[in-house]
N, C-alpha and C positions, 0 to 999 in steps of 0.2 A: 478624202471625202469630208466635207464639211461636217461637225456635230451639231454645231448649233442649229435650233429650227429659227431663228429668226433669219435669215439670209432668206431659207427657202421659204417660207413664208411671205417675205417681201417677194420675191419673185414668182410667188404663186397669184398676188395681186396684181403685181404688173403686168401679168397674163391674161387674168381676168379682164383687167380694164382693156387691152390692146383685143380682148375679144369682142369682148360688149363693142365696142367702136367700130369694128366692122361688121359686125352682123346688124345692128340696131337700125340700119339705114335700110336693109334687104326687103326686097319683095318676094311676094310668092313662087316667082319663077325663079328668083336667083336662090334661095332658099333650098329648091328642088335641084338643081344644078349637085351634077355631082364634084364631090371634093375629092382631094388627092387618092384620098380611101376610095378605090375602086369601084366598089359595090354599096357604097355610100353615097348617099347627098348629105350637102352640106346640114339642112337638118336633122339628119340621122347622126351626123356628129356632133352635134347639140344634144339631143337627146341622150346620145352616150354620155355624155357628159357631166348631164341633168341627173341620169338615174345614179351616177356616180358621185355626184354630189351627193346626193339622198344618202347613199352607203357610206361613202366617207365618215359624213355626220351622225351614223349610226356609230360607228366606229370609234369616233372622238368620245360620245357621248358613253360608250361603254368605256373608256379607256380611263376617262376624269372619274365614272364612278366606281370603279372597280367592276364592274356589270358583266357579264359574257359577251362578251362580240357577237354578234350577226353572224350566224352558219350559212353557208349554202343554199339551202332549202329556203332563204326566204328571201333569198335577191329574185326569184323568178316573178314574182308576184308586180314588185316594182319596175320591172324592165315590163313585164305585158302592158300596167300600165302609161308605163311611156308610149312605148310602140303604137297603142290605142289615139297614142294623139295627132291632131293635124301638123303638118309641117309648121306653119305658123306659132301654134302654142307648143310646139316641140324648141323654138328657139327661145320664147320669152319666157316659158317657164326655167327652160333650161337657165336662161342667164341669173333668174332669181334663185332658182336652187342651188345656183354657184355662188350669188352673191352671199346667201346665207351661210354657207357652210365656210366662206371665205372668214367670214365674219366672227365666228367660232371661233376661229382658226388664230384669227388675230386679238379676241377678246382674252388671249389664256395669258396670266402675268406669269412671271417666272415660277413660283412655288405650283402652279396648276401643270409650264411643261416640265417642272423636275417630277413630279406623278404621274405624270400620263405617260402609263405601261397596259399592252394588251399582248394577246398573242394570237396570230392568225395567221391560215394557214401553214403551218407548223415556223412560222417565225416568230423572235422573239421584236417587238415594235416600241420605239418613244415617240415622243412628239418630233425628236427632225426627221425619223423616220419614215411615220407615217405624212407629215406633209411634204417629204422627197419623195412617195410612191406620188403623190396628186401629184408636183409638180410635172414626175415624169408622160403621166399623160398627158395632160393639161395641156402644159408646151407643147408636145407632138401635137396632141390635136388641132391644136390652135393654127397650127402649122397648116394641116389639113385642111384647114377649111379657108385662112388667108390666101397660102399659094394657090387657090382655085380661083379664089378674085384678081390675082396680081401674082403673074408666074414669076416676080421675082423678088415676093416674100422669103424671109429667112427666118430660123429660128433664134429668138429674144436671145442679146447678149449674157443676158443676167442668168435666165435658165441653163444658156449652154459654158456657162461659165462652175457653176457647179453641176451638172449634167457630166461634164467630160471625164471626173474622176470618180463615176460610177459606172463605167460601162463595161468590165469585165464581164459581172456577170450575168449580163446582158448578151454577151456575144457568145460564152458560152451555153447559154439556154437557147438561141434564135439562131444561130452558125447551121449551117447546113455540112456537115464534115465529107468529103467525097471520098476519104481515102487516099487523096493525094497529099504527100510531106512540102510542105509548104512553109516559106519565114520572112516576112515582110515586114521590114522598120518601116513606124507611120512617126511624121512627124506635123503635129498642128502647130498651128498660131492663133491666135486671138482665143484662149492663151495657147502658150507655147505647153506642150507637152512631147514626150515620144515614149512609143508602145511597142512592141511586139507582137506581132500576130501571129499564131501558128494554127496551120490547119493539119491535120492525116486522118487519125480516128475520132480526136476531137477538137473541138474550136475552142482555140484559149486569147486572152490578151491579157499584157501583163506589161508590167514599166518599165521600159528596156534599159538594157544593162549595158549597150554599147555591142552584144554578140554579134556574131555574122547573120547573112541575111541574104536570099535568094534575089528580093524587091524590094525597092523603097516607095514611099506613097509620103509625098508634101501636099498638104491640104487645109482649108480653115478648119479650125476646130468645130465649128459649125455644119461645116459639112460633114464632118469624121460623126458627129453625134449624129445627123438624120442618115447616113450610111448604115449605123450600129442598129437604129431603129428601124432599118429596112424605106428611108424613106430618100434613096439616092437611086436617079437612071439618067439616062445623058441628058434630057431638058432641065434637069437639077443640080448637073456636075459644073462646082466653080472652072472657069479656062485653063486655069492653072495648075488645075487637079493631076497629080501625079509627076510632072515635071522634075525632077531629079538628077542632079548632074553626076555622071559616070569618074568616077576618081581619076582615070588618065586623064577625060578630055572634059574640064570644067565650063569651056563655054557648049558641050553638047547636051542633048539629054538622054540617061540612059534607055536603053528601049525594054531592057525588063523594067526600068521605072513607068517607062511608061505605059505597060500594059497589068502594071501594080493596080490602079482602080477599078480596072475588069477581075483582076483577079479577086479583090476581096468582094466587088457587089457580086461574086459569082457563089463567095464563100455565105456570107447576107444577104437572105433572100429579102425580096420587096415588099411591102406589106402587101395584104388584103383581107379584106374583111369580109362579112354577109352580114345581111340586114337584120337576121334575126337574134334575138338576145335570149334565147332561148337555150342556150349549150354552151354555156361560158368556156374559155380558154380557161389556162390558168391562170396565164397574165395579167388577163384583163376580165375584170369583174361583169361584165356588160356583155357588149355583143360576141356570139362566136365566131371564131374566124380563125384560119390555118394561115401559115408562114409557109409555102411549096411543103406542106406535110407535115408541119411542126405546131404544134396548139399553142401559136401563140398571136395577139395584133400588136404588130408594130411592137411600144418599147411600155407597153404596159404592165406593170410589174405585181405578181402577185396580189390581183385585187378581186 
């Protein structure tokens, strides 16, 4: 996992700008158009976005001055007043309240991210830390709301480039465990990595070691990250997803390979969200919303 917050940092901008750029152009009705998020429109993922800008910057702001963090209790306040706004100024302010806290983010010289220490939610937090939870939304969202204009949006190289070596414990908190013993080698590119998957009683991934394995699963790495964040169904699966050659017969493909990406989007459920911001997950600071029964949206990380 990356230490440094200057990487994610840079890639939390290039998010931002690759957002502002398509939303900036939208009208009202495409605004209302819902985004990948289910029970979302695309403004409503601005808004998410917006009020989590606002917290973010609480968050920074306590972290640089030693100050208590922001509790619970006083993010409701901030989401009613989001939710209170028209779609319209739910995006523009959103973009502002991103560009500001971007901005923060990028104003800290080194001596401000070697101090910036908080602690929330019972985690201990630095600066790459905390602008790796923005990141993690960020991208996803972004995601959210481009592939609704253009189904063949992907998520930013840059994000799923340090994204892909955080996703343990991601899988373990959002896995949906059935009970079934399960071990599937995943192997990405762009970058290359390989994992382990295990499902029974609980969903683990971990950096594989070479063990045996029920199924294998070849895939971009890009896709391996919007899978983990619940954000993979077959209008979304690269062609090539799963394809796997069987060790006797190298020009075939295995057929437990290739029912390796049913098996794990079975394992990671799909996002969905509600519109209201009213009963936070734990994941995500903002709207509530359940994963098939799991409090979480998508791949938002303790915020």
């Amino acid at each position: 996992m990356e230490p440094s917050p200057g990487p994610w940092i840079s890639a939390l901008r290039h998010s931002h700008d690759r957002l502002r750029a398509s939303v900036e152009p939208l009208g009202p009705d495409q605004l209302e158009q819902r985004s990948y998020a289910r029970e979302w429109s695309i403004a409503q993922v601005l808004s998410h976005l917006g009020s989590q800008a606002e917290i973010f910057g609480m968050f920074l702001e306590a972290g640089l001055t030693g100050q208590e963090p922001p509790g619970r209790e006083e993010f409701p306040p901030i989401w009613d007043r989001w939710n209170a706004k028209a779609p319209q100024a739910q995006a523009a302010d959103a973009l502002r309240a991103d560009q500001a806290t971007l901005e923060r983010f990028e104003s800290m010289g080194a001596d401000q991210q070697a101090r910036l220490h908080l602690k929330i939610f019972g985690m201990e937090v630095d600066a790459a830390g905390l602008a790796r939870m923005r990141v993690s939304e960020h991208a996803v969202h972004t995601w959210d709301v481009l592939v609704a204009l253009d189904p063949a949006a992907t998520l930013a190289p840059d994000a799923v480039a340090l994204l892909i070596d955080t996703l343990d414990q991601l899988a373990g908190r959002s896995g949906k465990p059935d009970g079934k013993q399960r071990t599937v080698r995943v192997r990405t590119a762009g970058p290359d990595r390989e994992f382990t998957l295990e499902t029974g009683e609980a969903v683990t991934l971990t950096p594989s070691d070479g063990e045996a394995a029920s199924a294998r699963l070849r895939l971009p790495a890009e896709a391996f990250v919007r899978l983990i964040y619940g954000r993979m169904d077959e209008a979304h699966t690269p062609p090539s997803c799963g394809r796997s050659s069987a060790a006797s017969r190298p020009d075939r493909q295995s057929p437990t390979a290739s029912r390796a990406p049913r098996t794990v989007m079975a394992t990671i459920p799909a996002a969905n969200t509600t519109p209201a911001q009213s009963a936070p997950p734990t994941s995500c600071g903002g709207r509530a919303g359940q994963i098939q029964g799991v409090d979480r949206v998508g791949g938002c990380q303790s915020v």
